[in-house]
VOPAGU-2260 file (C-alpha; in pm, 1 decimal, decimal comma):
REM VOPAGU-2260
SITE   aa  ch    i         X         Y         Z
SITE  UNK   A    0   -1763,3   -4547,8   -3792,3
SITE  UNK   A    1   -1613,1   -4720,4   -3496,8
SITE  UNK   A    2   -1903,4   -4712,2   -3266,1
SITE  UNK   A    3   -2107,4   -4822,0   -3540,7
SITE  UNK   A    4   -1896,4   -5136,9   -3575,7
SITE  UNK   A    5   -1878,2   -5163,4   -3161,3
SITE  UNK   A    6   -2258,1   -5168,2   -3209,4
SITE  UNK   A    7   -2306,8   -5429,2   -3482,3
SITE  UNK   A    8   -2025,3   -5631,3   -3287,8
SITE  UNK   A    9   -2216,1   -5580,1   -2952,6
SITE  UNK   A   10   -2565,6   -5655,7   -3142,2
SITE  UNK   A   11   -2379,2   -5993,4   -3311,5
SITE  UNK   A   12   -2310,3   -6078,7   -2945,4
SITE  UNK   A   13   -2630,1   -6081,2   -2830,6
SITE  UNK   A   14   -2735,4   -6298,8   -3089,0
SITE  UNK   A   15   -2485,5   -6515,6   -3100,5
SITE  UNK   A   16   -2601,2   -6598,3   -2728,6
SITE  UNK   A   17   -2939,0   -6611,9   -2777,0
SITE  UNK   A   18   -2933,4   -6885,0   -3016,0
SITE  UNK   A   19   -2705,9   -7066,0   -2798,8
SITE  UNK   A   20   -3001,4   -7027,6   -2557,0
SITE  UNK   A   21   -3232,9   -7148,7   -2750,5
SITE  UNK   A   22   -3015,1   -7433,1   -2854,7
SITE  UNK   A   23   -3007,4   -7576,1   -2492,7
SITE  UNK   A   24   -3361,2   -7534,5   -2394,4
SITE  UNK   A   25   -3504,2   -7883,0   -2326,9
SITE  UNK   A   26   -3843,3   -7793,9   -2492,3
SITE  UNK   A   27   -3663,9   -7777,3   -2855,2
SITE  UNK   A   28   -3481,0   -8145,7   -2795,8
SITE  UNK   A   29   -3633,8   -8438,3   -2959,1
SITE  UNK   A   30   -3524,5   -8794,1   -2780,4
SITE  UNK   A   31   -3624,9   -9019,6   -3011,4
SITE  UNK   A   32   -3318,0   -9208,5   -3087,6
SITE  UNK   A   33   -3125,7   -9072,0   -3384,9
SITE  UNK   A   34   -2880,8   -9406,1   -3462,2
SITE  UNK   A   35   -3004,2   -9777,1   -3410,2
SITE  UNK   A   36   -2794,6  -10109,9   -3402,5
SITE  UNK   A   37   -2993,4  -10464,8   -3413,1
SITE  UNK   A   38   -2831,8  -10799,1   -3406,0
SITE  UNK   A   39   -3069,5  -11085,2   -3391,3
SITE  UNK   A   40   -3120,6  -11053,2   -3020,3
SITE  UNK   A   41   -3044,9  -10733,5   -2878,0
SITE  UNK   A   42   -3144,0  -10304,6   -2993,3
SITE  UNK   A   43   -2902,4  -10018,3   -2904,3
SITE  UNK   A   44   -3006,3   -9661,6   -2984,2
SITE  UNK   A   45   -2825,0   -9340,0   -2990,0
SITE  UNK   A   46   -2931,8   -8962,8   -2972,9
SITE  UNK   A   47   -2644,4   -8786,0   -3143,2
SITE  UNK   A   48   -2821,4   -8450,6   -3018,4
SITE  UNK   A   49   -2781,7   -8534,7   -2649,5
SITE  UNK   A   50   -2475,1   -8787,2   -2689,4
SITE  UNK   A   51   -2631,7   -9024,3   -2504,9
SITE  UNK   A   52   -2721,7   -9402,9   -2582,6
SITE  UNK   A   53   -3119,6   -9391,8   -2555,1
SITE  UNK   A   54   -3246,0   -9757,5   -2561,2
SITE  UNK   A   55   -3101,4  -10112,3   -2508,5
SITE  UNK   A   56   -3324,4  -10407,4   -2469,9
SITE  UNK   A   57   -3439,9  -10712,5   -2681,3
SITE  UNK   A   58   -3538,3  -10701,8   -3014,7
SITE  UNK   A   59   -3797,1  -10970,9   -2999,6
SITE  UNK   A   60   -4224,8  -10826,0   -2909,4
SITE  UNK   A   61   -4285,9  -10703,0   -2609,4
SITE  UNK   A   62   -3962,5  -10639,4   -2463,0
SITE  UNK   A   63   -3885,3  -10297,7   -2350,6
SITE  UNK   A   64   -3590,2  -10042,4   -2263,4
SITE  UNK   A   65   -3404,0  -10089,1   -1997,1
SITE  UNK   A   66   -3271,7   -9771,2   -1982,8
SITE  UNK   A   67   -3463,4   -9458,9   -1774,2
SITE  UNK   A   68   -3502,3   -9148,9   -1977,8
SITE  UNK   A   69   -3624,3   -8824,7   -1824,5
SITE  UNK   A   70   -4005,0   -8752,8   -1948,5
SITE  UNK   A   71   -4006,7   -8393,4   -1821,1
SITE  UNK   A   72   -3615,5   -8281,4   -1887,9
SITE  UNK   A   73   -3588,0   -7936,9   -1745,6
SITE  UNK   A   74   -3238,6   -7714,8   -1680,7
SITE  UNK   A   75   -3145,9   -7691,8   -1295,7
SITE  UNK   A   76   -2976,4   -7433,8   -1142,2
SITE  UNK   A   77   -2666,3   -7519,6   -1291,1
SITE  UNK   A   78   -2823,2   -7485,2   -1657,5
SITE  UNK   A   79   -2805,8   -7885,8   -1658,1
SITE  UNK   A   80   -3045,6   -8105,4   -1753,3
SITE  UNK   A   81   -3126,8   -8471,0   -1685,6
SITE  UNK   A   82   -3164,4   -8665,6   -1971,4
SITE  UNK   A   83   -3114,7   -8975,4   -1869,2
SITE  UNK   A   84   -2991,1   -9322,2   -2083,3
SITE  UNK   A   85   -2599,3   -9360,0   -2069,9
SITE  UNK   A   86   -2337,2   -9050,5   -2062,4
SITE  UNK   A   87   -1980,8   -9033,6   -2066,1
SITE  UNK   A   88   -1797,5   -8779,9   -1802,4
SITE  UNK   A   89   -1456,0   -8717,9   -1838,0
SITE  UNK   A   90   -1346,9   -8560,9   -1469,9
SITE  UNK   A   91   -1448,1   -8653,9   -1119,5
SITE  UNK   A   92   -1744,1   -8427,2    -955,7
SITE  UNK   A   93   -1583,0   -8279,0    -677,0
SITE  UNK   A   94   -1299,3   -8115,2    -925,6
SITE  UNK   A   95   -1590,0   -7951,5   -1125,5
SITE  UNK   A   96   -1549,0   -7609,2    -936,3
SITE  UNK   A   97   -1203,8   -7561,0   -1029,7
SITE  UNK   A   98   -1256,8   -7735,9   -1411,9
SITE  UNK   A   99   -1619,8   -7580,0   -1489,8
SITE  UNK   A  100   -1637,7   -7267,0   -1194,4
SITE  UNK   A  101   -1956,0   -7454,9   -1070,5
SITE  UNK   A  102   -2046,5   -7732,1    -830,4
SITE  UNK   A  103   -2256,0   -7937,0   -1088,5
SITE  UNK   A  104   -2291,6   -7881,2   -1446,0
SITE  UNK   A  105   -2027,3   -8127,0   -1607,0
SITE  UNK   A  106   -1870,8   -8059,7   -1950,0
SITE  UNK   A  107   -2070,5   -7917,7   -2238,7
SITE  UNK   A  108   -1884,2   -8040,0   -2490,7
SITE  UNK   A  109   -1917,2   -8426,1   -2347,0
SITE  UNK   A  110   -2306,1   -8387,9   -2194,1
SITE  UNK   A  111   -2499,5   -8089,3   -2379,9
SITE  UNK   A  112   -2373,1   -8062,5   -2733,0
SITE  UNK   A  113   -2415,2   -8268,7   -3036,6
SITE  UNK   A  114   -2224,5   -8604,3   -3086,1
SITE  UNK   A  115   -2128,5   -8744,2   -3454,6
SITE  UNK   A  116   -2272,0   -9038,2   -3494,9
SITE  UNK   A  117   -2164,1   -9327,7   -3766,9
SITE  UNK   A  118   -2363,3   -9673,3   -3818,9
SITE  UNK   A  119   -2185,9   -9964,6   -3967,7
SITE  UNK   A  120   -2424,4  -10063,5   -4247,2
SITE  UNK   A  121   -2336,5  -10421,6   -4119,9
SITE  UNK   A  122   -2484,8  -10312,2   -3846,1
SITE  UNK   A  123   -2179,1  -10437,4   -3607,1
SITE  UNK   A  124   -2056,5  -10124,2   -3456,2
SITE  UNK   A  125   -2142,5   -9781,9   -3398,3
SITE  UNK   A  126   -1846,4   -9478,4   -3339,4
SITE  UNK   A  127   -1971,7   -9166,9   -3115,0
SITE  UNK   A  128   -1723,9   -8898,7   -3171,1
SITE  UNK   A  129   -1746,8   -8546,2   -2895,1
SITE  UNK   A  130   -1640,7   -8186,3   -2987,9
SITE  UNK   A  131   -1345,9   -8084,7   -2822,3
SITE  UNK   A  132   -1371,5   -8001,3   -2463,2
SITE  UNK   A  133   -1184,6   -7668,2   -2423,0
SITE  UNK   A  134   -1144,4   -7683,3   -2038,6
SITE  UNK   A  135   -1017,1   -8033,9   -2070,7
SITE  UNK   A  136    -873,0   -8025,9   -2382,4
SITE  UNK   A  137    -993,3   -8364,3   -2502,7
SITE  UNK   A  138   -1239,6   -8505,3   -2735,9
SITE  UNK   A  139   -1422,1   -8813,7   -2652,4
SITE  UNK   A  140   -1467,4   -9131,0   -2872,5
SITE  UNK   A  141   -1753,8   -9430,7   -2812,6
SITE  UNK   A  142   -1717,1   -9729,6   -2993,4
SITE  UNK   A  143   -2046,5  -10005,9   -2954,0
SITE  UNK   A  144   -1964,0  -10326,2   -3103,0
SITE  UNK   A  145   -2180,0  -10684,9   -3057,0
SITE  UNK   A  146   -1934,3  -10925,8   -2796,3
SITE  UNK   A  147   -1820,3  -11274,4   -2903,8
SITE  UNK   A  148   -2157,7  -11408,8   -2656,3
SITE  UNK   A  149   -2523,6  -11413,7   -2724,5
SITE  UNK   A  150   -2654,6  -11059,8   -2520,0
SITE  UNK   A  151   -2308,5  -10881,3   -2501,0
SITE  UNK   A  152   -2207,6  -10535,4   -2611,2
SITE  UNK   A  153   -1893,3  -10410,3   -2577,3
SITE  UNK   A  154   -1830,1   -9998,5   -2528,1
SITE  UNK   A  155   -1464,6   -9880,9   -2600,3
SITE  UNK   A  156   -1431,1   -9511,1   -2429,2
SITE  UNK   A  157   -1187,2   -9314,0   -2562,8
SITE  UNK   A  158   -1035,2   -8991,6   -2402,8
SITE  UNK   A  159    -749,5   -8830,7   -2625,3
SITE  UNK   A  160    -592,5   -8496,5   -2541,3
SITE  UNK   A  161    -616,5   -8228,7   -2859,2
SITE  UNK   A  162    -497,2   -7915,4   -2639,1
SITE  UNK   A  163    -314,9   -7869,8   -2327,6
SITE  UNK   A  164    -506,7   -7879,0   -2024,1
SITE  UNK   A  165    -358,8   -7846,4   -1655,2
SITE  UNK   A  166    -678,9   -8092,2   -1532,8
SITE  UNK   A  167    -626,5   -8450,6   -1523,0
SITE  UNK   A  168    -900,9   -8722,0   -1665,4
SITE  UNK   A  169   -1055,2   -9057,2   -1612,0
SITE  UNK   A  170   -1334,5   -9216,4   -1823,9
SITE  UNK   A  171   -1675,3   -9179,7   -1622,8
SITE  UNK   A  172   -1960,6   -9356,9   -1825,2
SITE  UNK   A  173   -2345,6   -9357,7   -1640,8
SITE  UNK   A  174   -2566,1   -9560,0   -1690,9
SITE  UNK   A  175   -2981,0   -9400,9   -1578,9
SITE  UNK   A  176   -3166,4   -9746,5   -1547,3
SITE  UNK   A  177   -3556,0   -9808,1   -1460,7
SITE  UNK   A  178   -3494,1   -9905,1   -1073,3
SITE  UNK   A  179   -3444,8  -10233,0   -1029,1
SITE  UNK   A  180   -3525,2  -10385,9    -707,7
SITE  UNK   A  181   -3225,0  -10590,5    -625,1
SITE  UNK   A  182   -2853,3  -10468,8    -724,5
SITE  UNK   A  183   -2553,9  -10699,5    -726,7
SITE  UNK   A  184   -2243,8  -10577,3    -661,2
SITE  UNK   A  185   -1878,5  -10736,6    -710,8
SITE  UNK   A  186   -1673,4  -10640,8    -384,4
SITE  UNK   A  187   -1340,6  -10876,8    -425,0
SITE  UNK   A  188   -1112,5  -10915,7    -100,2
SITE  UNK   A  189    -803,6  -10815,8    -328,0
SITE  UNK   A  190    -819,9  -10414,6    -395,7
SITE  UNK   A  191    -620,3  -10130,8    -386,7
SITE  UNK   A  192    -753,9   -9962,4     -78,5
SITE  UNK   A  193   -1039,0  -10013,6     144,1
SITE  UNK   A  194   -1397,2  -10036,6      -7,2
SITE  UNK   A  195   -1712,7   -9816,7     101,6
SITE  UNK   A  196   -1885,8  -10161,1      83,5
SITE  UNK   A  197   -2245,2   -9984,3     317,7
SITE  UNK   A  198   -2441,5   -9728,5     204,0
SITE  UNK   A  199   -2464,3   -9396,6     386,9
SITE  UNK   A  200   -2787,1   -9480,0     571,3
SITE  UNK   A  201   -2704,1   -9233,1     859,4
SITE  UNK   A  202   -2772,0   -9364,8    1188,5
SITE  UNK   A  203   -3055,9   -9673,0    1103,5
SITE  UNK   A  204   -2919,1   -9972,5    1118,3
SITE  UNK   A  205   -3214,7  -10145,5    1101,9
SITE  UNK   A  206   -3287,9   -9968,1     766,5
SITE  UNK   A  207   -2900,6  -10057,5     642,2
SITE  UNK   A  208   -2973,1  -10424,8     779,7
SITE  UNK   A  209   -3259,2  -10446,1     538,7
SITE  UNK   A  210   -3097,2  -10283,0     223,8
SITE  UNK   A  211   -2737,2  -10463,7     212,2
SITE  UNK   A  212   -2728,9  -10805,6     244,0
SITE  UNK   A  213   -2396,8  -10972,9     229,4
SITE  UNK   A  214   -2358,9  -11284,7     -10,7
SITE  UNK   A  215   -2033,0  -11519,7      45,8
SITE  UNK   A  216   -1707,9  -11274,8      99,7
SITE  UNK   A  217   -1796,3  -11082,0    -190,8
SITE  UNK   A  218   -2069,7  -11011,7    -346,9
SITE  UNK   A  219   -2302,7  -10750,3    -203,7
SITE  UNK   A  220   -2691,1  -10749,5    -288,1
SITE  UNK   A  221   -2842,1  -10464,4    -248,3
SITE  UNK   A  222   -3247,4  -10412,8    -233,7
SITE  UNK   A  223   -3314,8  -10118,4    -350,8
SITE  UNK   A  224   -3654,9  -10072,7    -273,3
SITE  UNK   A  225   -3592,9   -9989,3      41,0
SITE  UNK   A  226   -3445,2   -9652,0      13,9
SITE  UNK   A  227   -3640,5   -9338,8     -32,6
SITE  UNK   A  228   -3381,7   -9084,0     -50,6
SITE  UNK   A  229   -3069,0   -9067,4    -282,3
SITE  UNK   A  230   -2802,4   -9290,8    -186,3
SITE  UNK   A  231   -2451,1   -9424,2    -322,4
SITE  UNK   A  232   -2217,3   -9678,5    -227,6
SITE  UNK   A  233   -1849,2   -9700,5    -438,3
SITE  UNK   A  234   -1610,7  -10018,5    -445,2
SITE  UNK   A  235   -1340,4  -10165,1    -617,8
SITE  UNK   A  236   -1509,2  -10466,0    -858,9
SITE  UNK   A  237   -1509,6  -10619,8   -1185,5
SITE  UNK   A  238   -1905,6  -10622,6   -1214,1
SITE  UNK   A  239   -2238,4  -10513,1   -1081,3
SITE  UNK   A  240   -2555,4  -10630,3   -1145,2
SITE  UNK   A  241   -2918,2  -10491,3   -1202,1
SITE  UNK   A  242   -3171,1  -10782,3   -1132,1
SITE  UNK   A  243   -3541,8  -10719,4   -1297,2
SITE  UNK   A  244   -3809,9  -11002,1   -1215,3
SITE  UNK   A  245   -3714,4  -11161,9   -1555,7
SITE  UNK   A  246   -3376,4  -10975,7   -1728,8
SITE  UNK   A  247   -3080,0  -10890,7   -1552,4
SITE  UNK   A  248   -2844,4  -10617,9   -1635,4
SITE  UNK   A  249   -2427,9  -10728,0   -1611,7
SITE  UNK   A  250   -2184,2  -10447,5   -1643,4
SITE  UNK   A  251   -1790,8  -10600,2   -1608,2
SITE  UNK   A  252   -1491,3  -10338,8   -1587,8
SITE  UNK   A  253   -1166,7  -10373,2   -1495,3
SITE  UNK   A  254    -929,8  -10168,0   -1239,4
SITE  UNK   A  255    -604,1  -10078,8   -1270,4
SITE  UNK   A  256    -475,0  -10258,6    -875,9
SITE  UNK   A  257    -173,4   -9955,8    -918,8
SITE  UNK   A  258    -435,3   -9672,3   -1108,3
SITE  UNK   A  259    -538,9   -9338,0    -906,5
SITE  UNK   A  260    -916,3   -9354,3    -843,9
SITE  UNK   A  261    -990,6   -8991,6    -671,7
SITE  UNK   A  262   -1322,8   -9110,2    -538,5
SITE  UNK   A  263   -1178,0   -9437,6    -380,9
SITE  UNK   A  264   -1396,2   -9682,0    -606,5
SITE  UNK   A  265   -1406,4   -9795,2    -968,5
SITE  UNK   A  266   -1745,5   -9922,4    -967,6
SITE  UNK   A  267   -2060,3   -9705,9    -837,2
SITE  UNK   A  268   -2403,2   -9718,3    -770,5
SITE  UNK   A  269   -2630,8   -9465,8    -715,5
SITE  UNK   A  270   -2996,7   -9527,2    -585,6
SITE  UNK   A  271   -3305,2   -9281,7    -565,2
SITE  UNK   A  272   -3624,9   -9330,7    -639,3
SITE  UNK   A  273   -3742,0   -9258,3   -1023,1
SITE  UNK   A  274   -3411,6   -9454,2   -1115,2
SITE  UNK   A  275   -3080,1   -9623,3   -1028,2
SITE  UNK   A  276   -2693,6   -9573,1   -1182,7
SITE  UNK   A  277   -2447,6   -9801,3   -1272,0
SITE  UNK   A  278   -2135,7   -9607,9   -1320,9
SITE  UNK   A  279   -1795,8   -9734,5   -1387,7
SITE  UNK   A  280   -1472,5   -9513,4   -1358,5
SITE  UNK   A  281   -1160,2   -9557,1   -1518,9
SITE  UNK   A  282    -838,6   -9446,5   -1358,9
SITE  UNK   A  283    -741,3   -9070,8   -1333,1
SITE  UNK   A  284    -457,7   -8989,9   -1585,5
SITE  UNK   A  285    -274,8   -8726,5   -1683,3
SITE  UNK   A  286    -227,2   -8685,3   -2041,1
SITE  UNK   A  287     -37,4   -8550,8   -2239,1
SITE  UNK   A  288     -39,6   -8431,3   -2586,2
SITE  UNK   A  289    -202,7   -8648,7   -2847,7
SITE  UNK   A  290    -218,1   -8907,9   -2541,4
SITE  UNK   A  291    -553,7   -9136,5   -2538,2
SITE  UNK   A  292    -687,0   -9310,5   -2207,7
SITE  UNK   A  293    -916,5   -9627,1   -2301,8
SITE  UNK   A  294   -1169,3   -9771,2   -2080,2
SITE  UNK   A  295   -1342,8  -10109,0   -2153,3
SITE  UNK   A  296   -1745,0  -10159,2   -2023,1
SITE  UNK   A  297   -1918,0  -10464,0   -2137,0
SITE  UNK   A  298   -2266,1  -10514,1   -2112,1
SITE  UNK   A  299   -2485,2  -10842,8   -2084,8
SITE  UNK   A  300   -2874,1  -10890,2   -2088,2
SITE  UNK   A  301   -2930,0  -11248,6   -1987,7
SITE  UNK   A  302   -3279,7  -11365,8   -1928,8
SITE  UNK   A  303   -3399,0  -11476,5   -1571,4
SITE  UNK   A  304   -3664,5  -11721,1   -1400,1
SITE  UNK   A  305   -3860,0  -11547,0   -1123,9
SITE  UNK   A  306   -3815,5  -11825,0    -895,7
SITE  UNK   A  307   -3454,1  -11849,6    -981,1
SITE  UNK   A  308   -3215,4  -11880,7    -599,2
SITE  UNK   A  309   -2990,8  -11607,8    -544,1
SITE  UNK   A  310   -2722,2  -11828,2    -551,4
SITE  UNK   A  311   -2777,6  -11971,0    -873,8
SITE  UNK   A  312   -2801,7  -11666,2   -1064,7
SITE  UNK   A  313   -2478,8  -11507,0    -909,5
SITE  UNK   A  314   -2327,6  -11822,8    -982,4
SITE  UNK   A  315   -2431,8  -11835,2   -1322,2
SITE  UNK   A  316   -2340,1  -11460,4   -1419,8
SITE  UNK   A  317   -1983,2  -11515,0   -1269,8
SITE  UNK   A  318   -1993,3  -11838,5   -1506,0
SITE  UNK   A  319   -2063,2  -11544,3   -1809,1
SITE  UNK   A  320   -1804,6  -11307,4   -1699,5
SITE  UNK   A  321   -1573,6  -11623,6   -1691,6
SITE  UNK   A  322   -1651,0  -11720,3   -2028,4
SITE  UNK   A  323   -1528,4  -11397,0   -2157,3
SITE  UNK   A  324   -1229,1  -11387,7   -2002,1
């Protein structure tokens, strides 16, 4: 009788794995977006299968997404796969090893499995709500609300600790855009510690004199175009800036001047060629028990002339960011 159970328990297994196999294969996700917030200018979409925020762009004909989604998402190595859209990590990269016992593949519970999803039916705010994250011990909240401007939306992460974990966390949201040619970046003289304000172009300089251009004492442009092999650059900033020939992308953050930041930046961009990340970090905290750590990201989609002087246009998003503050 008691192999028979160990049998029926082993066969259970099996199963029990196998569906969680099938669950994750790519092939059997749709993308379409699941959850979708208008106001009379702007569209935000969610996929509560993948967690992810799927499309923001105007409402009006003929505008389309902004954000880059993966049309052949496969697993890697790692048994990760590449949506793409916006995603919310909760622990820095290089502390995956010791968190996850791999080198890439970031949280299931955060990236991989279903998120709840709620729509205001005023349409003025949608709540993402995670499973729990067992290695963490968090859950993860995502609240999208309109901003008190014309083209803002406001994202409130949430981080709160449901079981004890020995493994720190910060608020990691990134954002998969279509590549944008030219990339603005905030670079303020006043930060905690030294910025990485080049890119890692090894030894070209010619090739890192035509990618970074410096604007005033701190604003960075970078033209994207010119790289052909993943790159990233991290700083300490309150915005960055993806310019298209006729939108422009603002994301503002804040940094704690006294916060931990692990990977010396708050503000990152990453750069290959099928598509380019904005990725803001909170700092790194160690909570405790029914503890929450809340990160702010604000979004802005302003339109733009293509003629319109570099100048002007930085001059008139800092004019934006002012506004709000």
């Amino acid at each position: 009788m008691k192999l028979l159970l160990n049998r029926y328990f082993q066969f259970a297994l099996l199963l029990l794995c196998a569906l969680c196999c099938i669950a994750q294969t790519s092939d059997e996700i749709d993308l379409a977006p699941k959850g979708v917030m208008k106001n009379k200018l702007l569209q935000v979409s969610v996929n509560s299968r993948t967690g992810r925020i799927v499309y923001f762009g105007k409402v009006s004909p003929g505008h389309h997404n902004l954000l880059w989604l993966n049309p052949a998402p496969t697993a890697d190595k790692y048994d990760w796969v590449n949506w793409g859209g916006d995603r919310l990590w909760a622990t820095q990269q290089a502390g995956f090893r010791y968190v996850y016992q791999n080198d890439l593949r970031p949280d299931r519970a955060l990236d991989q499995r279903p998120w709840q999803v709620t729509i205001d039916p005023e349409q003025q705010y949608t709540q993402m709500q995670s499973s729990l994250s067992l290695p963490l011990g968090i859950s993860a909240k995502r609240i999208l609300s309109w901003g008190d401007i014309s083209g803002e939306l406001v994202i409130d992460n949430q981080l709160k600790r449901e079981v004890a974990s020995p493994f720190p966390v910060h608020v990691w949201s990134i954002t998969q855009l279509c590549p944008a040619p030219l990339v603005f970046v905030d670079c303020p003289r006043k930060r905690p510690v030294p910025n990485r304000d080049w890119l890692n172009l090894g030894k070209d300089a010619a090739l890192q004199k035509q990618t970074v251009e410096k604007i005033g004492d701190e604003i960075l442009a970078i033209h994207t175009r010119q790289i052909n092999s993943p790159a990233k650059i991290g700083f300490f900033g309150h915005w960055m800036a993806a310019v298209y020939p006729k939108y422009v992308l603002i994301q503002a953050s804040q940094f704690a001047m006294s916060g931990a930041y692990p990977d010396g930046s708050n503000l990152q961009l990453y750069i290959e060629p099928k598509y380019i990340e904005l990725e803001t970090l909170s700092e790194n905290r160690m909570l405790q028990l029914g503890e929450t750590l809340s990160h702010r990201v604000r979004w802005y989609l302003i339109d733009k002339t293509e003629d319109e002087k570099t100048h002007d246009l930085i001059k008139r998003i800092r004019s934006i960011l002012y506004e709000v503050r």
